[in-house]
N, C-alpha and C positions, 0 to 999 in steps of 0.2 A: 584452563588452556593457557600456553607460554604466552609471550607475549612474542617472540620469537616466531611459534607455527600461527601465531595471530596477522603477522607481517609477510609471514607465505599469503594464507589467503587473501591478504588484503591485494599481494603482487598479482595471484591469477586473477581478481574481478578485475585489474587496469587495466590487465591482458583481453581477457575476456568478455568485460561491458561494451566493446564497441562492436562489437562480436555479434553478440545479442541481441541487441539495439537494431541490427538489419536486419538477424534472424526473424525482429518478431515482426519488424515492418513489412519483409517478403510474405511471412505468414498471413499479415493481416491485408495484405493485397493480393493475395494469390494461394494460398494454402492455407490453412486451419485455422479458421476463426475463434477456434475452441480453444488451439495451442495460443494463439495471440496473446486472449483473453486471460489465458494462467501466467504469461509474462508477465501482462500490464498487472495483475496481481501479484505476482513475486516484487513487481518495483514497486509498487504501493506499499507491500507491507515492509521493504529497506527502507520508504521515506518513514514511514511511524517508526518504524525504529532509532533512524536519526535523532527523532524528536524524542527519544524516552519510551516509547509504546514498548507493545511485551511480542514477543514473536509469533508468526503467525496471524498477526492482528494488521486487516486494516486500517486506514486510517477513518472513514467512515464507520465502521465499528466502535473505534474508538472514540469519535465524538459523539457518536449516538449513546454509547454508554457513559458519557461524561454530560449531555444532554438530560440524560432521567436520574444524573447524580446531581443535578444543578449548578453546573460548573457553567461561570460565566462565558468563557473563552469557547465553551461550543454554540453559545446563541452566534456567537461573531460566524465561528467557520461553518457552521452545519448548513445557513443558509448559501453558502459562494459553492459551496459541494454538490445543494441539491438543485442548484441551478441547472450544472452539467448532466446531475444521474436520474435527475425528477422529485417532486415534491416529495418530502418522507422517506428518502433514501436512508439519509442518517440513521432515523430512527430505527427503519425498518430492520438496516443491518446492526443495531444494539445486540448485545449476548445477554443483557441483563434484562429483569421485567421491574417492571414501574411500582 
């Protein structure tokens, strides 16, 4: 892809992310819990992509499979993660088996 139609889309999310951002908060207070949920999952998997991750991938995903590969840096984050999701979240959402 240009680098060019890269700078379109990067213009419609500026347009668009605050956009969303009510959309999913109206959602998540008054309509579709379900649609909420696929939001707050579409921005999960733009932060791991931030960071490197591959697309489509959370970022618990990614530490759980960086957890069963022995990657130090997921002992640090898996525990601040599963704080909020519950114990074993990390792992649970791994793609990989041990």
């Amino acid at each position: 892809m240009s680098r060019l139609k890269l700078l379109f889309i990067w213009l419609l999310c500026v347009v668009f992310a605050p956009i969303l951002l009510v959309a999913m908060l109206g959602q998540a207070l008054f309509g579709s819990t379900s649609r909420a949920l696929s939001m707050a999952i579409a921005q999960d998997e733009c932060g791991n992509a931030l960071f490197g991750g591959a697309r489509n991938e959370t970022i618990s995903t990614r530490t759980g499979n960086a957890l069963i590969r022995g990657q130090r840096w997921a002992r640090i984050v898996a525990p601040v993660i599963d704080l909020f999701f519950g114990k074993g979240h990390c792992l649970s959402s791994a793609t990989i088996k041990k």
